[in-house]
C-alpha positions as CSV (number, residue, x, y, z in Angstrom):
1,X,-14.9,-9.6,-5.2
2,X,-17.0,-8.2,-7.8
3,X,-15.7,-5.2,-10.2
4,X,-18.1,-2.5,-8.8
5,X,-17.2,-3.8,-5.5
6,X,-13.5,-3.6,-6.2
7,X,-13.8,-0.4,-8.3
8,X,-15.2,1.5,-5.3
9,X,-12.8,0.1,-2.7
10,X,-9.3,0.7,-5.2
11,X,-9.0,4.3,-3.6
12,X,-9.0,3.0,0.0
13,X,-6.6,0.4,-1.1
14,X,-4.3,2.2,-2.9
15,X,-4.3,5.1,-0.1
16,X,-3.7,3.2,3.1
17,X,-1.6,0.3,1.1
18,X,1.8,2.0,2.2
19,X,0.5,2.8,5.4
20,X,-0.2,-0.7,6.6
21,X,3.2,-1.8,5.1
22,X,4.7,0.8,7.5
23,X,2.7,-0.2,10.3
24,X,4.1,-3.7,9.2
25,X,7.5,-2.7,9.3
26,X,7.8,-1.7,13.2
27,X,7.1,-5.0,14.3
28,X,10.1,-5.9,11.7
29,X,13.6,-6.9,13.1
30,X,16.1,-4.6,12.6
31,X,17.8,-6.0,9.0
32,X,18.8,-3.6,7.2
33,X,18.3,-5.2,3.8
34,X,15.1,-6.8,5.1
35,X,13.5,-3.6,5.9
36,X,14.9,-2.1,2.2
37,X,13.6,-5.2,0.1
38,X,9.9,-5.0,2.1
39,X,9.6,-1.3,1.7
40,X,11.0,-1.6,-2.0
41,X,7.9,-4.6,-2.6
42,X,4.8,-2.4,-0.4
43,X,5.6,0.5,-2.5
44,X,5.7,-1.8,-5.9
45,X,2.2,-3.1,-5.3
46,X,1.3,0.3,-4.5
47,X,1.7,1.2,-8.2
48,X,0.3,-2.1,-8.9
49,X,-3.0,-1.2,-7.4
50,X,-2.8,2.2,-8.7
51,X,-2.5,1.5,-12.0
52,X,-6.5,0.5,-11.8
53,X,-7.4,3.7,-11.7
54,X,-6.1,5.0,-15.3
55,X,-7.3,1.7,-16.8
56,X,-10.7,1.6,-15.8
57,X,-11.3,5.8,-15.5
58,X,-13.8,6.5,-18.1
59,X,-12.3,9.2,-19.7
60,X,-15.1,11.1,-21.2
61,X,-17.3,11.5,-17.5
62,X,-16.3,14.9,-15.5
63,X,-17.6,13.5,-12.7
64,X,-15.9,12.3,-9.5
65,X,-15.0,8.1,-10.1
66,X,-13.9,5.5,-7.8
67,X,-16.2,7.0,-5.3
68,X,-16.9,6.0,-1.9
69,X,-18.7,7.9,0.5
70,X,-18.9,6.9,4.3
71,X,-20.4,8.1,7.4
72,X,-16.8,8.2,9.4
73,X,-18.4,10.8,12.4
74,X,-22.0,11.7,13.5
75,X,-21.3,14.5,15.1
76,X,-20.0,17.2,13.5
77,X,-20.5,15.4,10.5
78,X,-17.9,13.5,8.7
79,X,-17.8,11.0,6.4
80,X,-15.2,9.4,4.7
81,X,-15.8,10.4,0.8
82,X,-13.4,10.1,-1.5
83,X,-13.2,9.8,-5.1
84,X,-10.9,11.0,-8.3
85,X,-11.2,13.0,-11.8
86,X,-9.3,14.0,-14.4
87,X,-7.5,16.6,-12.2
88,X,-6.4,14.2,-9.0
89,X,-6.0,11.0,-11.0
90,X,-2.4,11.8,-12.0
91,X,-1.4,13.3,-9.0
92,X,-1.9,9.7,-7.5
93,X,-0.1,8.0,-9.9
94,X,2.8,10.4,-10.1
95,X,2.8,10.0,-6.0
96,X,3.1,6.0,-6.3
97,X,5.5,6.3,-9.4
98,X,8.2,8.5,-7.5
99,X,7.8,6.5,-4.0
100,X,10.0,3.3,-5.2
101,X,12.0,5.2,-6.8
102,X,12.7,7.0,-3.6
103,X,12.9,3.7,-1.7
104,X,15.9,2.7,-4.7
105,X,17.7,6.2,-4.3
106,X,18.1,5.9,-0.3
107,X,19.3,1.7,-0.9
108,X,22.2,2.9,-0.1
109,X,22.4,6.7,1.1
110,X,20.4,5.8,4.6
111,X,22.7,3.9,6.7
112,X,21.1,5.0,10.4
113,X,17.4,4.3,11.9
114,X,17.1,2.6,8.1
115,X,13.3,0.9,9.4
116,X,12.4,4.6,10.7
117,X,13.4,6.2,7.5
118,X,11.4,4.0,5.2
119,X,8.3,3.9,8.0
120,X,8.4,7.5,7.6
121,X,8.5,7.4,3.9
122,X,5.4,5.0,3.1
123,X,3.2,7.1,5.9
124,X,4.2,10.1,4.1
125,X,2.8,8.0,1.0
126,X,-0.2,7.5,2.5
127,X,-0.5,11.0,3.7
128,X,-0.1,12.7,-0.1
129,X,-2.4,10.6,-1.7
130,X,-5.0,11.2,0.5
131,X,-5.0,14.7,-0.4
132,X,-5.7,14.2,-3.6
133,X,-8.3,11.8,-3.0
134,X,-10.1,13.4,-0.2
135,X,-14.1,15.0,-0.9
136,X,-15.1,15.3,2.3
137,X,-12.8,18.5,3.8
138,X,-12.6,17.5,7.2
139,X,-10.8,14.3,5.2
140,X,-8.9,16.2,2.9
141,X,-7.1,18.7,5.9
142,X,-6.3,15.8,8.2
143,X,-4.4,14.6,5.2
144,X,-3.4,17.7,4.6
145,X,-1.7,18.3,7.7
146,X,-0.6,14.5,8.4
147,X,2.3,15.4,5.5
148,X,3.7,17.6,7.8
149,X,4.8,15.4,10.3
150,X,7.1,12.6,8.4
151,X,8.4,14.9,5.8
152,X,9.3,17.6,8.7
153,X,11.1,14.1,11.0
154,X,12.3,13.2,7.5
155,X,14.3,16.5,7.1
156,X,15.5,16.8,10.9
157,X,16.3,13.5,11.4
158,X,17.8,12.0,8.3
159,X,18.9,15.3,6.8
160,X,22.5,17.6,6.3
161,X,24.3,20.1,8.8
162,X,21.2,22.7,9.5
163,X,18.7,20.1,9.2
164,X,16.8,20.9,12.8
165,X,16.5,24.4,11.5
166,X,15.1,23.3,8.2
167,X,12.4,21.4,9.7
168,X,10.4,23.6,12.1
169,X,11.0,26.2,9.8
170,X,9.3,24.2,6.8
171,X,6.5,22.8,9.8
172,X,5.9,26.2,11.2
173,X,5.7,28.5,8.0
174,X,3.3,25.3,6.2
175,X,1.1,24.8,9.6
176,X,0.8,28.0,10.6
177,X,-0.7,29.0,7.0
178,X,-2.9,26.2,7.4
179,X,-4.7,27.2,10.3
180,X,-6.5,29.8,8.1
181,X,-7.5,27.4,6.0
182,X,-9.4,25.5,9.0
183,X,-10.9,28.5,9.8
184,X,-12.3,29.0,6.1
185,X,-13.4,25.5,6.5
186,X,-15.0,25.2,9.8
187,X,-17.1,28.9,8.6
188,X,-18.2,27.1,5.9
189,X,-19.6,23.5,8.2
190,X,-21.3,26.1,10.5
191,X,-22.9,27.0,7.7
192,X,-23.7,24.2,5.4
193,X,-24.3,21.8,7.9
194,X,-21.7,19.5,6.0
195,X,-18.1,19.1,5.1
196,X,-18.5,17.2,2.1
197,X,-17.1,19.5,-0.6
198,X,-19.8,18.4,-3.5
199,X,-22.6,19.4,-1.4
200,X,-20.2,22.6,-0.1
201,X,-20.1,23.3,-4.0
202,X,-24.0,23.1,-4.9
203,X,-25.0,25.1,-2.2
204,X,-22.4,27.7,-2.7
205,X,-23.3,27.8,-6.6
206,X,-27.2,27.9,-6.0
207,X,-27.1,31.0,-3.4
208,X,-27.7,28.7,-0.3
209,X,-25.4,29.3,2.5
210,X,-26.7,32.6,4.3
211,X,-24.0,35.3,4.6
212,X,-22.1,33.6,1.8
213,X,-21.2,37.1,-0.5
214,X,-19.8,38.9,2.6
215,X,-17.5,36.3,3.9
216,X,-16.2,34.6,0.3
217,X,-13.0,37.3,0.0
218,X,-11.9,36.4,3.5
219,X,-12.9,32.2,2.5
220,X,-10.9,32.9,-0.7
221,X,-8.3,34.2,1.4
222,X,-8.1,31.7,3.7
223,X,-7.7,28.8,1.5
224,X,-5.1,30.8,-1.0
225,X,-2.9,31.6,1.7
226,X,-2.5,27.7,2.8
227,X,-1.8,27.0,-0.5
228,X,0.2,30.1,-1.8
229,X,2.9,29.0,1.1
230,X,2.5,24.9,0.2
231,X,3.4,26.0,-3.6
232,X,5.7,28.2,-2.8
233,X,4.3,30.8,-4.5
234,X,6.3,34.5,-4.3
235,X,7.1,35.8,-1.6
236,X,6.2,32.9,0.8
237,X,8.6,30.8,-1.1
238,X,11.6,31.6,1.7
239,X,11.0,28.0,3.2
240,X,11.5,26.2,0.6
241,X,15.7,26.4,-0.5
242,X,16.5,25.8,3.0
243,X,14.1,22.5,3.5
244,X,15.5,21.1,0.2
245,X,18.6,22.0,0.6
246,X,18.9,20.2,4.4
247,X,16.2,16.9,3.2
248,X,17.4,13.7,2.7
249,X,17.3,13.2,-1.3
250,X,14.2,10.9,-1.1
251,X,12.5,13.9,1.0
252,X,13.8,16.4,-1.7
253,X,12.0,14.1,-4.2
254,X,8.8,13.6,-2.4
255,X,9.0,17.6,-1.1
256,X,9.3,18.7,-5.1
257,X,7.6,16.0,-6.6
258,X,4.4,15.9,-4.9
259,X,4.0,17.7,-1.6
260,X,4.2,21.3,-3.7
261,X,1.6,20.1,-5.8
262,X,-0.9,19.9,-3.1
263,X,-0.6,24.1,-3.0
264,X,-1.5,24.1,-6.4
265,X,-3.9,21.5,-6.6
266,X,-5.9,23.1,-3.4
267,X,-6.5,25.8,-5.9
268,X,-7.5,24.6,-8.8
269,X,-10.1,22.5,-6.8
270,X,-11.0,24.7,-4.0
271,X,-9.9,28.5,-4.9
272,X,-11.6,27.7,-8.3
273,X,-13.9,24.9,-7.3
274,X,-15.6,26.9,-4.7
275,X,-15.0,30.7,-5.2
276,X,-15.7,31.6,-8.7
277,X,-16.5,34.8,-8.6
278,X,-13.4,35.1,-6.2
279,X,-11.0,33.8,-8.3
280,X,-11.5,36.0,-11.1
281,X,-11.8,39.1,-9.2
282,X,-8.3,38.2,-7.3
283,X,-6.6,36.7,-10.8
284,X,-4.8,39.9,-11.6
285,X,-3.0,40.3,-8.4
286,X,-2.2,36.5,-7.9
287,X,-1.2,36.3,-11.7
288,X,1.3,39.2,-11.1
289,X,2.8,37.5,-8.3
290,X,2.9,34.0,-10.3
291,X,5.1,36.3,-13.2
292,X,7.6,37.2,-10.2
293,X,8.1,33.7,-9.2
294,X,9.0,32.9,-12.7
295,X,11.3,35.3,-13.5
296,X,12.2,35.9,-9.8
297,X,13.2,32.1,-9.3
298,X,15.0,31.8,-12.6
299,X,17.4,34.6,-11.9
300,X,17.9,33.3,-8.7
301,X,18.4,30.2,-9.1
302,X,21.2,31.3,-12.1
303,X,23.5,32.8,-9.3
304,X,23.4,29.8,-6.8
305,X,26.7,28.2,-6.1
306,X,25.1,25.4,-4.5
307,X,23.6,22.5,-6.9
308,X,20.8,21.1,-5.0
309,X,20.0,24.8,-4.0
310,X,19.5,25.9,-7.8
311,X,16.9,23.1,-8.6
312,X,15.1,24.4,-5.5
313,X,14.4,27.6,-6.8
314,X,14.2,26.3,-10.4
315,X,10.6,24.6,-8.2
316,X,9.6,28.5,-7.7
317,X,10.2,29.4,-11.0
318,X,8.5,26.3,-12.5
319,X,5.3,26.5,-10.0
320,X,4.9,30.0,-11.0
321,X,3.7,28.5,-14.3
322,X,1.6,26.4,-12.6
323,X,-0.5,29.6,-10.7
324,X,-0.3,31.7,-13.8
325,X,-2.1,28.8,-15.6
326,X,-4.6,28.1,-13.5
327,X,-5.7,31.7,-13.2
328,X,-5.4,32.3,-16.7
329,X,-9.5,30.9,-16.8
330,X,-8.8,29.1,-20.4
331,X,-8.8,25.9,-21.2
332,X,-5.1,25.4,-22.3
333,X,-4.2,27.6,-19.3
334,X,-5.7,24.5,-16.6
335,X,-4.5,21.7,-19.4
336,X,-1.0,23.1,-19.3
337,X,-0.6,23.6,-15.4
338,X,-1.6,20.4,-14.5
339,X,0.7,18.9,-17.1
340,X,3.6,21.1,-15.9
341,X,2.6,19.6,-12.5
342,X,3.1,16.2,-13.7
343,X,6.4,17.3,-15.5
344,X,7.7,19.2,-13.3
345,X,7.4,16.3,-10.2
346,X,8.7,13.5,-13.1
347,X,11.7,16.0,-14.2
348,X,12.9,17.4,-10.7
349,X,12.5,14.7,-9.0
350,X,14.9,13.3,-11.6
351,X,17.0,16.2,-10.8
352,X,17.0,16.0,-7.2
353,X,18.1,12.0,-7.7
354,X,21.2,13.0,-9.6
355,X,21.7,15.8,-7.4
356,X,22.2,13.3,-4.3
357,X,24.1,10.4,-6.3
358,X,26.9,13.2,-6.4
359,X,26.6,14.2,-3.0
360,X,26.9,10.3,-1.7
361,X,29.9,10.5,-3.6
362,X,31.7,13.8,-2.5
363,X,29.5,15.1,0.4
364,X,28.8,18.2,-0.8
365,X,26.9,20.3,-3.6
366,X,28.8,23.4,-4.2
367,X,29.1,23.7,-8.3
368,X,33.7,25.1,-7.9
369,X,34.0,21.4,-6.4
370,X,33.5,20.1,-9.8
371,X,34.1,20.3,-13.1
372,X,35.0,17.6,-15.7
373,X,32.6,14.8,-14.3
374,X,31.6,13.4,-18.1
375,X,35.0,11.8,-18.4
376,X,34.6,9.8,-15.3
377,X,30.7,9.6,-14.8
378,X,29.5,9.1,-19.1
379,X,26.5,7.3,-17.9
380,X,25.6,9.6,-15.2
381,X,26.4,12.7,-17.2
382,X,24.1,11.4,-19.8
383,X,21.4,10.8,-17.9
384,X,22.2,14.5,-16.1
385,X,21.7,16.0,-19.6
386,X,18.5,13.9,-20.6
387,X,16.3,15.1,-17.2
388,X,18.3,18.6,-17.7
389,X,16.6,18.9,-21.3
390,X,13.2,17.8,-19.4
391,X,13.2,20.2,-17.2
392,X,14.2,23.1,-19.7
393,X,11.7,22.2,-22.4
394,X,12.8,20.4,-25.1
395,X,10.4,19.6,-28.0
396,X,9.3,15.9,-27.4
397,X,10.3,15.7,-23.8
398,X,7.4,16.4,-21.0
399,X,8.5,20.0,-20.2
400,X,7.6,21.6,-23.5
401,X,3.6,20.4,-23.6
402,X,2.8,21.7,-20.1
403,X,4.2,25.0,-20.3
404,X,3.2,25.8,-24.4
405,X,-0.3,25.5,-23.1
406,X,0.7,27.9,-19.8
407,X,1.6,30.3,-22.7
408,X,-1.2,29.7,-24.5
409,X,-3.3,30.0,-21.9
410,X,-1.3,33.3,-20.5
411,X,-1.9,34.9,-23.9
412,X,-5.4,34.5,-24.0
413,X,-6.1,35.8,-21.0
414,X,-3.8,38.9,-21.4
415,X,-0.5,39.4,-23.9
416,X,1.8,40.8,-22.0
417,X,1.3,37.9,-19.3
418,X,2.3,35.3,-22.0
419,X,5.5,37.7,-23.0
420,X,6.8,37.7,-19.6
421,X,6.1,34.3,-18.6
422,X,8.0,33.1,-21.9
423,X,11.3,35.0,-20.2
424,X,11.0,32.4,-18.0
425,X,11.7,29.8,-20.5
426,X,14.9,31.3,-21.5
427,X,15.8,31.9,-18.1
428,X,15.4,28.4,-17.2
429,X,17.6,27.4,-20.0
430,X,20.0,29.7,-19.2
431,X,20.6,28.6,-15.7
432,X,19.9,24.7,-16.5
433,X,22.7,24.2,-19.0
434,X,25.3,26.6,-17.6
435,X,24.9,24.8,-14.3
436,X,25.1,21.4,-16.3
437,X,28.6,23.0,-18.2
438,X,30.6,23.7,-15.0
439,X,29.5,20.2,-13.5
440,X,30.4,18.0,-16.2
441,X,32.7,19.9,-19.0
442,X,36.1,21.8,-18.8
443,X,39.4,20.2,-17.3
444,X,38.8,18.3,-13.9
445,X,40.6,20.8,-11.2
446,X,40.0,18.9,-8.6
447,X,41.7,15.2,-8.0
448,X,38.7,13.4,-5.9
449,X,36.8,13.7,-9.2
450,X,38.9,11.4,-11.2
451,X,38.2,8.5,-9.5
452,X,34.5,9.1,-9.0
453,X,32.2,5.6,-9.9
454,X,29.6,5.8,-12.5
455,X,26.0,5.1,-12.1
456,X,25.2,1.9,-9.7
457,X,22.2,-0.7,-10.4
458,X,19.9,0.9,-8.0
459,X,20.6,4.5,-9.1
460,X,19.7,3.5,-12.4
461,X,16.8,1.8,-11.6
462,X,15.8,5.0,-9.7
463,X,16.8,7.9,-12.5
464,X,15.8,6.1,-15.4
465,X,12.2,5.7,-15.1
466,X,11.9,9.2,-15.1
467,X,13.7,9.9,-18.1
468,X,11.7,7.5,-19.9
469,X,8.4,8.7,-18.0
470,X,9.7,12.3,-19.3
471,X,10.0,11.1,-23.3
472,X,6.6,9.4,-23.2
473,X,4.8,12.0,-21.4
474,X,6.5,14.6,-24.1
475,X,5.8,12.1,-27.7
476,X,2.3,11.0,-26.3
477,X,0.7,13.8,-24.0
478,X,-2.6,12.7,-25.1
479,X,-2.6,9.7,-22.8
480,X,-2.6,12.3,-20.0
481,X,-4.7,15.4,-21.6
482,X,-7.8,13.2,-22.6
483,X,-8.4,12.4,-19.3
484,X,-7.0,16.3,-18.0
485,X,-9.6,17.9,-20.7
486,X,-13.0,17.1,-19.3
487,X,-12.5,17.6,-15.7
488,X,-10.8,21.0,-16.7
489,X,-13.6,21.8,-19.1
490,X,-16.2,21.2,-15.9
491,X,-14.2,23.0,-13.7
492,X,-14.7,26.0,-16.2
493,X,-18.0,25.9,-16.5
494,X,-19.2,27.9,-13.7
495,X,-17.1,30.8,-15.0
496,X,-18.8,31.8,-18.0
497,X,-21.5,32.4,-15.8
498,X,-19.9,34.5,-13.3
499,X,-17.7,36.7,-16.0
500,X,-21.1,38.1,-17.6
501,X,-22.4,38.5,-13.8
502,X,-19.0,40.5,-13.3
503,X,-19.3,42.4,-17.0
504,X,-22.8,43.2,-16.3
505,X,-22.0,45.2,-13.2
């Protein structure tokens, strides 16, 4: 196969790769360790295969590579388009980097339906990267809403005590905001004649699609509210606590890690890819409510007595960042959210990992049952403290470039958005290390905790990646942001235009 040939059929490859190992897997017999070690090597190649696209992306081009464009459906008109910039290219990798790592974390933590738990996990795979790889929107919302069905199985099926509840409760609030969405899509075919979201855009920006100026608030609104609940962002956040809380820890990964980036991600592409004018008009309200997700998720997520529960809403806080970024319209603003994207998925999935190693060992996650753990657990505790300074932004760890250019950003757009966001900070270290001092410091009070085993091969092999992925991505963000800056340079350029439309009026 030649390079152009291979360079424009890596996306399909790399997309449907952990499908056809699931599909693979049902004709499997039922060995356990069989089914572990296959799943373990499909997701492994995965990241092989994936690891084409940062090699080869030319770094300096804004437009869409790896492209390949299809006709899938004549009628209405589909075609399977998909390609990658600066702004989805991560995304994919961090969505192959955390799936082994998942497979690794569960090794030992899934004991029943182990073949349906891992089938499940690689179509979920499958599922997310699509998303990000999708141009054509018919594409991208069958993706979209394909997520919904192994993460929701993975939560009622493989998850704690109120797991049933947790899972329609995460499918109905996530599908039901979708449907909007379709509606903002399907407005937009009649239209344009085309779901392909490059044409979409060029028509849109050159005044072609009749009764366009009318319906954009209600298209803007459409789209915003699929993703404001995906994100969480305030106040549809109310799903998410319970679904992590009840999820297996390899869904807790996944959900954190990736799946709440496809809220913000719809934004930044669509919100701001297709409505502009939109965008800037709505900014003020949506930025407000980014600020109270912040500060609102940091102060909540200080007076949780439940572990896992507090890294959920730590998600809220740190997403808020995300929004607040992205609608901040500069340049360090969009650099800095999709870096505390990457962060964030790299850093609580981390969490999320530790979280469930001390759940396998004492079944629960309430913070009074312990106390003490360095003295047994030094490994584990260490590595606790390393993805614990991640998350609360060190210098020279991942969590400090991301959200220094959120502030940045925040500041330029207004002051006082920058002053509040950087509470936010504080709060986050407040809640981070006090959490981490009950867990591991002070006398052990209770005796279970004494005899409690220290970091096995496979937890290690799953948490540590992720503490190194976390120091490299904070001593070299560079490797990330040269390929982030152009596409978020492009995706600005409509707005100058539309801000001296909007002053001029």
């Amino acid at each position: 196969m030649s390079t152009d040939n291979f360079s424009s059929s890596i996306l399909t490859m790399v997309t449907f790769a952990p499908l056809f190992g699931g599909l693979l897997l049902t004709i499997f017999p039922r060995r356990d360790r069989d089914v572990r070690i296959f799943a373990l090597v499909v997701s492994l190649l995965t990241v092989l295969a994936s690891l084409h696209l940062p090699v080869h992306f030319q770094r300096a081009q804004t437009a869409f590579q790896y492209e390949i464009d299809r006709p899938w459906v004549s009628t209405p008109n589909i075609h399977y388009h998909m390609g990658v910039d600066g702004i989805s290219l991560w995304l994919v990798l961090l969505t192959t980097f955390l799936t082994p790592l998942c497979v690794l974390i569960s090794w030992k933590s899934v004991h029943e339906r182990v073949k349906e738990f891992f089938i499940l996990l690689l179509i979920l795979e499958t599922a997310l990267i699509g998303v990000f790889t999708s141009l054509d929107l018919f594409l991208f919302y069958f993706f979209w809403e394909a997520t919904l069905i192994p993460m929701a199985l993975l939560i009622g099926v493989f998850g704690h005590e109120r797991k049933v509840y947790a899972a329609v409760k995460f499918f109905m609030y996530t599908m039901i905001a979708s449907v909007f969405m379709l509606a903002a899509i399907l407005w937009l075919y009649a239209q344009v004649g085309s779901f392909d979201f490059i044409v979409i855009r060029e028509k849109i920006m050159s005044g072609a699609v009749p009764g366009f100026a009318s319906a954009a608030p209600w298209l803007f609104l459409g789209f915003f509210l699929a993703f404001a609940v995906k994100v969480p962002l305030f106040p549809f956040h109310t799903w998410l606590p319970d679904a992590h809380v009840e999820a297996p820890t390899a869904g807790s990964v996944l959900l954190a890690g990736v799946l709440l980036k496809m809220g913000t991600y719809g934004m930044l592409r669509f919100n701001l890819g297709l409505f502009p004018e939109q965008s800037l008009r709505n900014a003020p309200w949506i930025m407000t409510l980014a600020l109270i997700g912040i500060i609102y998720g940091a102060l909540v997520a200080m007076v949780q007595p439940n572990l896992k529960k507090l890294i959920a809403y730590s998600s809220v806080s740190h997403l808020g960042f995300v929004v607040l970024g992205i609608f901040s319209f500069t340049q360090a603003g969009l650099n800095g959210a999709l870096f505390v994207m990457l962060a964030h998925g790299i850093s609580t999935g981390g969490l999320f990992m530790l979280a469930g190693i001390l759940q396998e060992r004492r079944h629960t996650y309430e913070i009074r049952e312990f106390g003490g753990l360095a003295a047994p657990m030094p490994i584990y505790a260490a590595s606790f403290l390393f993805i614990v300074l991640a998350s609360v932004g060190l210098p020279l760890l991942n969590g400090f470039v991301g959200e220094f250019l959120v502030l940045s950003g925040a500041f330029q757009a207004r002051a006082v958005y920058g002053i509040l966001a950087a509470t936010g900070v504080i709060w986050s270290a407040c809640y981070l290390l006090w959490m981490y001092q009950r867990v591991f410091f002070g006398k052990i009070t209770v005796p279970a905790n004494n005899s409690l085993s220290d970091l096995s091969g496979f937890e290690k092999a799953a948490v540590w990646p992720c503490a190194v992925a976390a120091l490299v991505m904070g001593v070299a963000p560079l490797l990330w942001l040269n390929a982030i800056d152009p596409a978020v340079q492009s995706a600005l350029t409509p707005f100058a235009q539309v801000i001296s439309k909007v002053v001029g009026r």
